[in-house]
C-alpha positions as CSV (number, residue, x, y, z in Angstrom):
1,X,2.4,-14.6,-15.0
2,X,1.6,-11.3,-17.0
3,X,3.7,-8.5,-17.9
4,X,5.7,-7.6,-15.5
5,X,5.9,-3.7,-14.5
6,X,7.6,-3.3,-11.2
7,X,10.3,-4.7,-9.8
8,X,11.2,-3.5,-6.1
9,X,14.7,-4.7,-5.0
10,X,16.1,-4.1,-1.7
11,X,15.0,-1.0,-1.3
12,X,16.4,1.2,1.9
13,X,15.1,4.5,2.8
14,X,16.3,6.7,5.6
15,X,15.4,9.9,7.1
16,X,18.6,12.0,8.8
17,X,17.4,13.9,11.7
18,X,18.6,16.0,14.7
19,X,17.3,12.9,17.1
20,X,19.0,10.2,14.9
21,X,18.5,8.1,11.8
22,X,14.9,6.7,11.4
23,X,14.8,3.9,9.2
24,X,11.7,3.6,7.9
25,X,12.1,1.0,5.3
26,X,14.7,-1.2,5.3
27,X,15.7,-3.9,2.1
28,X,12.4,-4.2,0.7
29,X,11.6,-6.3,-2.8
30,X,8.6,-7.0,-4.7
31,X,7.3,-7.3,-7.6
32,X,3.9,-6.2,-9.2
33,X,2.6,-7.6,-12.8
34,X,-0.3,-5.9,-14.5
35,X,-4.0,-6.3,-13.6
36,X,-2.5,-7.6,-10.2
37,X,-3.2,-6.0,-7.0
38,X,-0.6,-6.2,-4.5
39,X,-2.0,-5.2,-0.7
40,X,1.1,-4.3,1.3
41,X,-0.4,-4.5,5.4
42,X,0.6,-3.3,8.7
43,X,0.2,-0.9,11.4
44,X,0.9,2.7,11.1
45,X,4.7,3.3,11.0
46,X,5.3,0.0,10.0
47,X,6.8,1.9,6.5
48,X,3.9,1.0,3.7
49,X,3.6,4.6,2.7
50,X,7.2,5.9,2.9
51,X,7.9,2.6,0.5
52,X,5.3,4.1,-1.9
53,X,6.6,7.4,-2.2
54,X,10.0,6.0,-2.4
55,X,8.4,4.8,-5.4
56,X,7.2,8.2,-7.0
57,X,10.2,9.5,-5.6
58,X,8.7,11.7,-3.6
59,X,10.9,11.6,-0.5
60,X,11.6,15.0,1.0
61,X,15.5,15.5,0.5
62,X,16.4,16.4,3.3
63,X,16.1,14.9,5.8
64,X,14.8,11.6,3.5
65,X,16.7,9.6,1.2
66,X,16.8,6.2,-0.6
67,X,19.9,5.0,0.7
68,X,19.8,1.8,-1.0
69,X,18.0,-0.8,-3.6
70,X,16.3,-0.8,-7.8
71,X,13.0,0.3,-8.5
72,X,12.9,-1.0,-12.1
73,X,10.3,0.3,-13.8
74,X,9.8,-1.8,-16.7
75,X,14.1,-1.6,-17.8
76,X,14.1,2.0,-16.3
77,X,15.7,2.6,-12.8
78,X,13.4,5.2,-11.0
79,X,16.3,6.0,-8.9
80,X,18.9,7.4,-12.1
81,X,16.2,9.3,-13.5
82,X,16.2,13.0,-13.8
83,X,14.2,15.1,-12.2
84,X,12.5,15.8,-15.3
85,X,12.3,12.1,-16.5
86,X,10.6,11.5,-13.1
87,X,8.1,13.9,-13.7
88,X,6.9,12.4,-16.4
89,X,6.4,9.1,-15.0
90,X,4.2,10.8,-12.0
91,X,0.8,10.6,-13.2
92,X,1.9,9.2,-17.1
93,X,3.5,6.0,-15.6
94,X,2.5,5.7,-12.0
95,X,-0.1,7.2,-10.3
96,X,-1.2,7.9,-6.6
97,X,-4.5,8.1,-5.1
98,X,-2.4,9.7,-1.8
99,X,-4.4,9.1,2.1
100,X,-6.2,12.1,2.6
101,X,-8.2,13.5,-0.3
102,X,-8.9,16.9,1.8
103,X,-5.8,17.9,2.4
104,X,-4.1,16.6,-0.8
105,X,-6.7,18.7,-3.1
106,X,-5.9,22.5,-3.3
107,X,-8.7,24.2,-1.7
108,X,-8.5,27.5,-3.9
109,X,-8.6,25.2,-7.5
110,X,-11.4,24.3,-8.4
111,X,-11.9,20.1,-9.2
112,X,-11.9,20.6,-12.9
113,X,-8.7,22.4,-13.1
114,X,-6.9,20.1,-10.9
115,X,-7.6,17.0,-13.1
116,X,-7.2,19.0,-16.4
117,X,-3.7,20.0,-15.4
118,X,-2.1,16.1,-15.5
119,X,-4.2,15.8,-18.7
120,X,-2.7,18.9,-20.4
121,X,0.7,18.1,-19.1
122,X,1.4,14.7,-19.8
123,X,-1.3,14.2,-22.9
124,X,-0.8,17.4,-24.6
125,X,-4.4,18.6,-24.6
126,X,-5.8,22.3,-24.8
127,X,-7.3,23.4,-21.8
128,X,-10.9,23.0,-23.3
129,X,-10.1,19.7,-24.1
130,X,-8.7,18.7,-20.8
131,X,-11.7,20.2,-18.9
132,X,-14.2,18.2,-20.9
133,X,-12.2,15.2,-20.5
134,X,-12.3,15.8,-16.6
135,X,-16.2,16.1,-16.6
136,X,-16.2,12.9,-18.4
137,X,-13.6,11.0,-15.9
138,X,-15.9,12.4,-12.9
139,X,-18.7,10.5,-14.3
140,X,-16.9,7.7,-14.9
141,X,-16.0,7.6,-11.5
142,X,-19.7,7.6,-10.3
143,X,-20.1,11.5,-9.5
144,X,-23.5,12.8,-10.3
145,X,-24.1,15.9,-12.0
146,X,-20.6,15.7,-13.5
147,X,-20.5,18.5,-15.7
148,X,-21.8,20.5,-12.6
149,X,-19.3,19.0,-9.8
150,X,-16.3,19.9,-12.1
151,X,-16.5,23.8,-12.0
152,X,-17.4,22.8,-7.9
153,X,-14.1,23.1,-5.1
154,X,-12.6,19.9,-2.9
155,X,-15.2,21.4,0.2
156,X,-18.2,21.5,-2.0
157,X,-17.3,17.2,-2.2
158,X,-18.2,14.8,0.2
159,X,-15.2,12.8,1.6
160,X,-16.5,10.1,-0.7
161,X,-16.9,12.3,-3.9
162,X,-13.4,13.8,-2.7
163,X,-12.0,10.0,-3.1
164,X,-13.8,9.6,-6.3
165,X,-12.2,12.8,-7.4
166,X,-8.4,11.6,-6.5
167,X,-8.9,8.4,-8.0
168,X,-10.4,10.3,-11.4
169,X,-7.0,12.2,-11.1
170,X,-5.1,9.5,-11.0
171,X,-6.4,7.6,-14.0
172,X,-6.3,10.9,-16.1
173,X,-3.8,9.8,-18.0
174,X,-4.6,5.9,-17.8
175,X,-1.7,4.5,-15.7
176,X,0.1,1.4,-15.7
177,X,0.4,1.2,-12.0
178,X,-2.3,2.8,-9.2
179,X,-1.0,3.1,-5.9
180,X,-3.8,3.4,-3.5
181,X,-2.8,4.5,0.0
182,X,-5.6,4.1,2.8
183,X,-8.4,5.1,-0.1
184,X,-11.0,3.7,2.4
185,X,-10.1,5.9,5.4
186,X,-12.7,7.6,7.5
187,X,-15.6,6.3,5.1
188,X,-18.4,5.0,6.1
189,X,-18.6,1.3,5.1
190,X,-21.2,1.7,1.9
191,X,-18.8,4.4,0.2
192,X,-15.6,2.1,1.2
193,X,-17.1,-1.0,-0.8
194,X,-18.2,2.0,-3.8
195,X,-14.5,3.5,-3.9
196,X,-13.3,-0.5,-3.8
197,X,-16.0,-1.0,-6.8
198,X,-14.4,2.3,-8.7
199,X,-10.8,1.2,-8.2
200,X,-11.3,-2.7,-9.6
201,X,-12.9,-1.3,-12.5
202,X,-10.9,1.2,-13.4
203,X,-7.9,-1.7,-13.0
204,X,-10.0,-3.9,-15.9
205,X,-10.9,-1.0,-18.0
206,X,-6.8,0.1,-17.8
207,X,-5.2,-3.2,-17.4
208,X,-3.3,-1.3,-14.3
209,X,-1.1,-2.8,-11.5
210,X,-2.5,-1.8,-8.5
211,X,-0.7,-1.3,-5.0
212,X,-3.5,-1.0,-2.3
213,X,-1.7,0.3,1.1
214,X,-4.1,-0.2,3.8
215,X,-4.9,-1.4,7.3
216,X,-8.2,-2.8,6.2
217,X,-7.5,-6.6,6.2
218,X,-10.9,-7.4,5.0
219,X,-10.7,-5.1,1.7
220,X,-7.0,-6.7,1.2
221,X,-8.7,-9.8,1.5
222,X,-11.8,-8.8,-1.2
223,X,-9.6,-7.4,-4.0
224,X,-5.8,-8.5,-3.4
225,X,-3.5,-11.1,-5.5
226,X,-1.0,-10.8,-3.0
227,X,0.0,-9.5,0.6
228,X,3.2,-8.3,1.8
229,X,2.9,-7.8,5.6
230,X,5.3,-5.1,6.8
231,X,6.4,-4.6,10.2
232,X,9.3,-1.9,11.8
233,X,10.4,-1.1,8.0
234,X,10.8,-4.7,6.7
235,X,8.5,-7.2,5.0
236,X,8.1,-10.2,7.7
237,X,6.0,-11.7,5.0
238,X,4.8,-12.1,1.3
239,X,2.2,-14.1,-0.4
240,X,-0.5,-14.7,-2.5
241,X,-3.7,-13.6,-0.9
242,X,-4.6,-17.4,0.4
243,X,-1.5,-18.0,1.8
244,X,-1.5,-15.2,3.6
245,X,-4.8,-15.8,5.4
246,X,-4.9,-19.7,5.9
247,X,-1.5,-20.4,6.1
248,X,0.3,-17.4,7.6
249,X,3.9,-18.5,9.2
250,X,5.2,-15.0,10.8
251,X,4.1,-14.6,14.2
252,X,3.1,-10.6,13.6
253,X,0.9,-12.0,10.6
254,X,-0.9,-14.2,13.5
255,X,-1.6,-11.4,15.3
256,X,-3.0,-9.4,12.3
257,X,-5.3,-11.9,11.6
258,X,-6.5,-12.8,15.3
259,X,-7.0,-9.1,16.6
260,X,-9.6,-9.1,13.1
261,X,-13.5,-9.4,14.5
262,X,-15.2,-12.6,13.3
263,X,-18.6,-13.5,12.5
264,X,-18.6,-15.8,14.4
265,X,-17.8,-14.5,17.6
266,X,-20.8,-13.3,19.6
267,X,-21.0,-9.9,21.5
268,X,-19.0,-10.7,24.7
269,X,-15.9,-12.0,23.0
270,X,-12.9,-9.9,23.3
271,X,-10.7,-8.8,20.5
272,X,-6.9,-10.0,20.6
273,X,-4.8,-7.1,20.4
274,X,-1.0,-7.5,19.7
275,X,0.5,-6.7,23.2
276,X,3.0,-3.9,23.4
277,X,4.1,-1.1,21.1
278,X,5.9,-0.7,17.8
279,X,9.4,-0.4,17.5
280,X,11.3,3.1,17.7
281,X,13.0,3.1,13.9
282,X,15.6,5.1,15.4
283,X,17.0,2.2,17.8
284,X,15.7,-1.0,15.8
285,X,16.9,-4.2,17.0
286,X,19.7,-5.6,14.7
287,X,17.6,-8.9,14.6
288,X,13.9,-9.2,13.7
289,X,11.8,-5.7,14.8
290,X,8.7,-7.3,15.8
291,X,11.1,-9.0,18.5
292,X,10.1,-7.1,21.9
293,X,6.2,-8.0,21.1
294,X,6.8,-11.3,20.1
295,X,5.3,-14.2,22.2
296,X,7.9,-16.8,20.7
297,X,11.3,-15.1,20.1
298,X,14.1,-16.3,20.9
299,X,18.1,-15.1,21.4
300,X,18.9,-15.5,17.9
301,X,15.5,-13.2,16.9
302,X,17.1,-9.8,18.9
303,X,20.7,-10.5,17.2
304,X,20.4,-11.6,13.6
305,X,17.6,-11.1,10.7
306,X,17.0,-13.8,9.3
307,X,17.3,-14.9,5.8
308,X,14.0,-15.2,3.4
309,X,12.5,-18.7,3.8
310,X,10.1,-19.9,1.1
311,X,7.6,-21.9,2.5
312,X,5.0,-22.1,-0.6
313,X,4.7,-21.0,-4.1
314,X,5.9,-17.4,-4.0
315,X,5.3,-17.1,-0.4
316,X,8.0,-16.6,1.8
317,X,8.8,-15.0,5.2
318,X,11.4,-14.3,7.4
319,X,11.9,-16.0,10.9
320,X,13.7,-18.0,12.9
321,X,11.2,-20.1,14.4
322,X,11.6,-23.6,12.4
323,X,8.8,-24.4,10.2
324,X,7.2,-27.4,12.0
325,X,6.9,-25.0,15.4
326,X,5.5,-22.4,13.4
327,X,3.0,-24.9,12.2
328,X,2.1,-26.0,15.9
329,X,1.9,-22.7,17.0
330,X,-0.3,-21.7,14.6
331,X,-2.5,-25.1,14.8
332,X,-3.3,-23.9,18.5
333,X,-4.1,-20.2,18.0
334,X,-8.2,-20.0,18.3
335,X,-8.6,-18.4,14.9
336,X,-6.3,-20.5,12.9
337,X,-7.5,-23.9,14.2
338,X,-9.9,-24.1,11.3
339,X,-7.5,-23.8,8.8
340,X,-4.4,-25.6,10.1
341,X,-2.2,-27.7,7.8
């Protein structure tokens, strides 16, 4: 195991609104060591990017709030530092290449000043300085005509240069953890497997932790350590990278993985979805959320969450099914017959 930079314990974060109290993540742990990549998985609302903010403290207050839970950074609590301590950790500490590169550049700055400014700020550089420095992070990052693209604005960028941009941002001021949230979105699959490319090197060249948030199972499966699967605010399951995919044990995990297309499949094969719809986090169930889609639940499953089960070497998940069904379930599910144990 290598150095370990994050631990995520229990952490609980709310939103108080008119309609109720949406519980978007509820008593979620991890860790993350450095040069691993942790892929946290599931579908949208399922809490991956809400956790990740709780992380950079960058929760809206009000109507968000971490109501609960550590996020030891190294021996420092994110949560009981100042607003000023936590501003130096953004960017210094922790950085975030956020979901939508258009709308997260300013469109009046041009690219230059917007990755000189975290290099001034936390590395105490002249602007001169910085600006040269952000030419030369642009071409590390694979943009062409660097020294050209830096005096350029985000609409002059293609949405792939726009990504290459955010992730030059981010490692400005070389990191010790990158979160990347959704960095592949809306690319075309060439410049999803380049941006993948950028962010493993730039994870060797800084010896970074990275947390990769995304829906793309098959990049989780290319670059990730480990996986935890998240579903109505919770982590249902958490694993290294081959557990997850050859010996998953929580049922919404199954359905990940079968509603994935397969080489082997030919044209006329259907996709599996997941029937239903995800939970409302203003009226979750007290038991397990992934209850009302759930082929196999049971009474216990709507009334009680169930303790963490470990079920391999750190791999553990959380349900009430006992391990031997689990295991025939999973042995007669079409996608998992290959690899049942």
């Amino acid at each position: 195991m290598g150095e370990r930079l994050l631990t995520v314990d229990g952490l609980s974060t709310h939103f108080f609104t008119y309609a109720g109290v949406v519980k978007a993540v509820n008593g979620v742990s991890f860790t993350l060591d450095r040069k691993e990549t942790l892929g946290i998985v599931g579908e949208s609302g399922s809490g991956k990017t809400v956790a990740a903010l709780s992380l950079m403290r960058l929760i809206p207050d009000p109507p968000g709030k971490i109501v609960e839970g550590s996020l030891m950074l190294g021996d420092r609590d994110l949560r009981k530092l100042s607003d000023e301590e936590i501003r130096q950790v953004r960017g210094n500490d922790i950085a975030m290449i956020f979901q939508d590169p258009m709308t997260s550049l300013n469109p009046v700055l041009k690219i230059g000043n917007q990755i000189a400014e975290a290099i001034i700020l936390h590395q105490d550089k002249g602007k001169g300085e910085a600006w040269k420095m952000a030419a030369e992070l642009l071409d590390r990052v694979g943009i062409p005509d660097a020294e050209k693209r830096v005096n350029q604005y985000p609409f002059e960028f293609s949405g792939g240069m726009r990504q290459r941009a955010m992730i030059a941002m981010a490692i400005s001021c070389n990191p010790d953890i990158l979160i990347a949230d959704e960095p592949t979105t809306a690319l075309d699959v060439t410049i999803q497997a380049q941006i993948i490319d950028v962010i493993e090197e730039m994870q060797q060249a800084y010896e970074s932790g990275v947390i990769l948030i995304t829906h793309d199972l098959g990049v989780v499966a290319e670059i990730a350590d480990k996986v935890m699967v998240m579903y109505g605010g919770r982590t249902v399951e958490y694993g290294g990278i081959d557990e997850i995919f050859y010996n998953p044990h929580h049922p919404y995990t199954w359905g990940l993985l079968g509603s994935l297309p397969r080489l082997d499949q030919t044209e006329k094969t259907r996709l599996t979805p997941i029937k239903g719809q995800p939970p409302d986090l203003i009226a979750l169930p007290s038991g397990c959320p992934f209850v009302g889609r759930c082929l196999y639940e049971r009474p216990t499953c709507r009334n009680q969450w169930p303790a963490l089960e470990i079920v391999g070497p750190e791999h553990g998940v959380n349900c009430w099914i006992p391990e031997d069904e689990r295991r025939e379930v999973r042995a007669s599910l079409p996608h998992f017959q290959e690899y049942a144990k």
